[in-house]
C-alpha positions in Angstrom: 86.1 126.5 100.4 86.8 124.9 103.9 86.0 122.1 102.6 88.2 122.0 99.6 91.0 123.1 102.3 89.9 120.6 104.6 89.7 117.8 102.3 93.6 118.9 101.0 95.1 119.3 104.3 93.7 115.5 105.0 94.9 114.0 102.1 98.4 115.8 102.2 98.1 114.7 105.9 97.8 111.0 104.9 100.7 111.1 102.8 103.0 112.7 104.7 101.9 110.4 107.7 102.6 107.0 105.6 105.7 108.1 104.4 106.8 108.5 107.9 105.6 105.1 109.1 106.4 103.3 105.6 109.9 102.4 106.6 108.8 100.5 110.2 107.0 98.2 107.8 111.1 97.0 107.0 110.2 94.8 103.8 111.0 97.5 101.3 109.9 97.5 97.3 109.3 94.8 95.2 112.1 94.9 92.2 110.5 95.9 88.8 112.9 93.7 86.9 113.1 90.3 88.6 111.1 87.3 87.9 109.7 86.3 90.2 109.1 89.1 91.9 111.3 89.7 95.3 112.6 92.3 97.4 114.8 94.9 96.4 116.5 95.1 99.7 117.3 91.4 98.8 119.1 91.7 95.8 123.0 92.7 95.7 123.8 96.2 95.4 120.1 97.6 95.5 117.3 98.6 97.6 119.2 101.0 100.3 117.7 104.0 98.6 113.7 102.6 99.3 113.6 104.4 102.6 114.9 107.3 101.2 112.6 107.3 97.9 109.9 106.9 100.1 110.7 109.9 102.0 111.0 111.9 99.8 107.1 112.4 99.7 107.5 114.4 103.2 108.2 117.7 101.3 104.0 117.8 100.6 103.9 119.1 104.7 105.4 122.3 103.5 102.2 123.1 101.5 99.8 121.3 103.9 101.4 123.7 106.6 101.2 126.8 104.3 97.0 125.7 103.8 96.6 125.4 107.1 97.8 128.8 107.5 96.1 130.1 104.9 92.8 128.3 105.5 90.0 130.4 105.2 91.8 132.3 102.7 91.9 131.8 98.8 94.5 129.8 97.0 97.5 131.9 96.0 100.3 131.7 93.4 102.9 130.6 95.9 100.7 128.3 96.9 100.6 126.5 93.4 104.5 127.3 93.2 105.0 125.1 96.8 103.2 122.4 95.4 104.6 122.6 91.5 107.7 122.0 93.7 106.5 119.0 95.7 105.2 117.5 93.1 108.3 117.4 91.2 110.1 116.3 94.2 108.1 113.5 94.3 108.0 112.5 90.7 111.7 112.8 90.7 112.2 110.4 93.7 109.8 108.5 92.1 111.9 108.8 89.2 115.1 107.7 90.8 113.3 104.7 92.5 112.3 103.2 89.4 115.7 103.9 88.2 117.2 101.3 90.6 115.4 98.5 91.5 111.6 99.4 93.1 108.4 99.4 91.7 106.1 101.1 93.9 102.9 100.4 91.8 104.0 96.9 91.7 104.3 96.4 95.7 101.0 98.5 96.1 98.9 95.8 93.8 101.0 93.0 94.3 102.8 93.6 97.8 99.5 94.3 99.0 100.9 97.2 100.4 98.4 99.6 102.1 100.5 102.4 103.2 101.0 102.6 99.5 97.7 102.0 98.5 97.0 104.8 100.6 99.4 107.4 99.5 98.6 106.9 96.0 95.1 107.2 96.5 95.6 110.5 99.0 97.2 112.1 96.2 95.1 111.2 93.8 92.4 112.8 95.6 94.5 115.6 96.9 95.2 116.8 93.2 91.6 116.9 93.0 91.2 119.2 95.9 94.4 121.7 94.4 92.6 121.8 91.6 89.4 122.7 92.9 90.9 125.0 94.9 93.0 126.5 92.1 90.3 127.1 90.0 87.9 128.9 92.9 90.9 131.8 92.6 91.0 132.4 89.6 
């Protein structure tokens, strides 16, 4: 189980640590809609809310501090609640995001945009830890 919490804790670590630096990188998402592809932060009336999208993915320290408190200890239901809840938080941002202009899978592939290759991937891999770790409670 260290392991498992380790190998969580890392991941959430790397997404939460990209998110924060993402913005320094300045050039924003690439818009889903336009042909070719450009900038959001480009185009009129769009693209001030990338930073903020972005950020959003910071709620996942709340349950990378609450596993780091916890662990040596087994997964617990608020555990799985906290992260329900960052999850959504993120898929909602995400949500909102794609909404506008961005395409954040589009800038990761195209953009060749490794902060978000590597947030993707962290949380990839981190829902494989949760689940790991969900299923040695039970």
């Amino acid at each position: 189980m260290p392991r498992l919490s380790l190998l969580y804790c890392g991941s959430l670590a790397i997404v939460v640590a990209n998110t924060i630096l993402w913005p320094l990188d300045g050039t924003g998402f690439i818009a889903g809609r336009v042909n070719p592809a450009s900038y959001c932060s480009v185009l009129m009336s769009s693209g001030g809310d990338d930073d903020a999208m972005i950020f959003a993915l910071v709620i996942f320290a709340l349950p990378m501090a609450l596993r780091i408190a916890r662990f040596h200890r087994p997964w617990t239901r608020i555990e799985s609640v906290l992260y329900g809840f960052s999850w959504l938080g993120a898929i909602f941002a995400y949500f909102l995001a794609t909404m506008d202009c961005a395409a954040p899978v589009a800038t990761a592939v195209i953009d060749h945009d490794l902060q978000l290759i590597a947030i993707f991937t962290a949380l990839g891999l981190n829902c494989v830890a949760a689940a790991s770790l969900f299923r040695g409670a039970t």
